[in-house]
N, C-alpha and C positions, 0 to 999 in steps of 0.2 A: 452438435453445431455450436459455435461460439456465438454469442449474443452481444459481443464489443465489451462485454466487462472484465474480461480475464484479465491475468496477469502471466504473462509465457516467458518460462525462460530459458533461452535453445543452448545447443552445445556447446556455444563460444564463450558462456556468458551475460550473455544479451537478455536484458527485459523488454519487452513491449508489452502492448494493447491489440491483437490484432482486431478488423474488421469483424462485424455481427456475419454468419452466413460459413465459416469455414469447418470444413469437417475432422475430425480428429485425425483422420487419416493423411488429409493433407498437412497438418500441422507437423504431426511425427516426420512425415518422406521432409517438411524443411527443417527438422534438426528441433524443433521442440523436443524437450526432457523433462520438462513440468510444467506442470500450469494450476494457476489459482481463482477462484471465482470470487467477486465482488459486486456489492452495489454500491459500495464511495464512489467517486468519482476519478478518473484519470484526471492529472494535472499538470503532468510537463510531458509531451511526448515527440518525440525528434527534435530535442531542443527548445521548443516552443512548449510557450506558456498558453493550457488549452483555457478558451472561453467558460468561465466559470458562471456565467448570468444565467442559465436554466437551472442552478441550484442555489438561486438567491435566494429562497426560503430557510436552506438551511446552510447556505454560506456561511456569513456573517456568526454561526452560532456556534460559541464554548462549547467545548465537547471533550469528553475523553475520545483519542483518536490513537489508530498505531499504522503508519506507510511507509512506504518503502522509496527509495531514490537511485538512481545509477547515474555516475559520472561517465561511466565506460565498464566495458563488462572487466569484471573482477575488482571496482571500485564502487561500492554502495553504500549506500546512509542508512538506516530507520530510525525512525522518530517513534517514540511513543508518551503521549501526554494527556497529563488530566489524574487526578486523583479521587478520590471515595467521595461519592454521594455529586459525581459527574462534575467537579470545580478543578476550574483553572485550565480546560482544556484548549485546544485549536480550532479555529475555523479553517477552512478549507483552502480559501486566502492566504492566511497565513503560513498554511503547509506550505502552499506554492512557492507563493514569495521564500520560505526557509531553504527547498530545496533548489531554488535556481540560486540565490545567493553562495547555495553549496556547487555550482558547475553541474546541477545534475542534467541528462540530455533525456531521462527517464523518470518520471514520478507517478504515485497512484497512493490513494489513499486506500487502506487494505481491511479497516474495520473500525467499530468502536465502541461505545458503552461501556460494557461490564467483559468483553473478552481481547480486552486491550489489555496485553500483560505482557513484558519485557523481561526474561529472561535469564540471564549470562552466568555462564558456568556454575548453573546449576541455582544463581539467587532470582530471586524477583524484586526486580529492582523499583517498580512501582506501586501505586497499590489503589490494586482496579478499583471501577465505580462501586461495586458489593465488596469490598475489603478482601474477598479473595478469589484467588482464580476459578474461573467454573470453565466448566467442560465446552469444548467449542466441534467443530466438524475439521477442521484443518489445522496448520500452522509449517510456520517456517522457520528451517533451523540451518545455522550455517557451522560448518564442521573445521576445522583448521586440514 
């Protein structure tokens, strides 16, 4: 059962957020193909910019951060920011603000600390809060 944190992304393309309460099964019969688990917060969903004040504590707070954005399925952003020993990251705020400035109609922050690590063809282009990458449960990769 979904708990509202996922991140689902069905066959057309499409990321959301669905509702806490749905079953795997229902998810698969409407065309989900993956799905991811989080406790960041969702921040743009149908367009809208979600109320962010129930994570005023750690709003406002530098962070290494790495989230994901959709303008339209088959157009997506990630961010990933913040370097070793957790400086110079994003607040949660300013993911938002970044991703609506980008058109996104989809946004979610997907992780962060130490297994914030940016990837592409094969480098690592960041350099996590422990200087290097450590083992994580997931991740997401986009293939040409």
């Amino acid at each position: 059962m979904t708990n509202g944190k996922e991140i689902c992304l069905d066959n057309t393309g499409k990321f959301y957020t669905p509702s806490a309460g749905i079953s795997a099964s229902t998810l698969l019969a409407s065309g989900v193909k993956d799905i991811w688990g989080t406790a960041d917060p969702l921040l743009i969903q149908d367009g809208q910019k979600v109320d962010l004040a129930n994570q005023q504590k750690i709003n406002n707070t530098y962070y290494n951060r790495t989230a994901i954005g959709m303008v339209q399925p088959g157009e997506y952003y990630m961010i990933t920011a913040g370097t070793a020993q957790y400086k110079n990251g994003l607040s949660f705020a300013e993911l938002q603000s970044i991703f609506a400035n980008l058109g996104c109609t989809y946004a979610r922050s997907m992780d962060g600390g130490g297994s914030s690590s940016l990837v592409v063809n094969g480098k690592l282009l960041n350099t996590p809060a422990q200087y290097d990458e450590r083992p994580v449960v997931d991740f997401l990769s986009f293939l040409p």
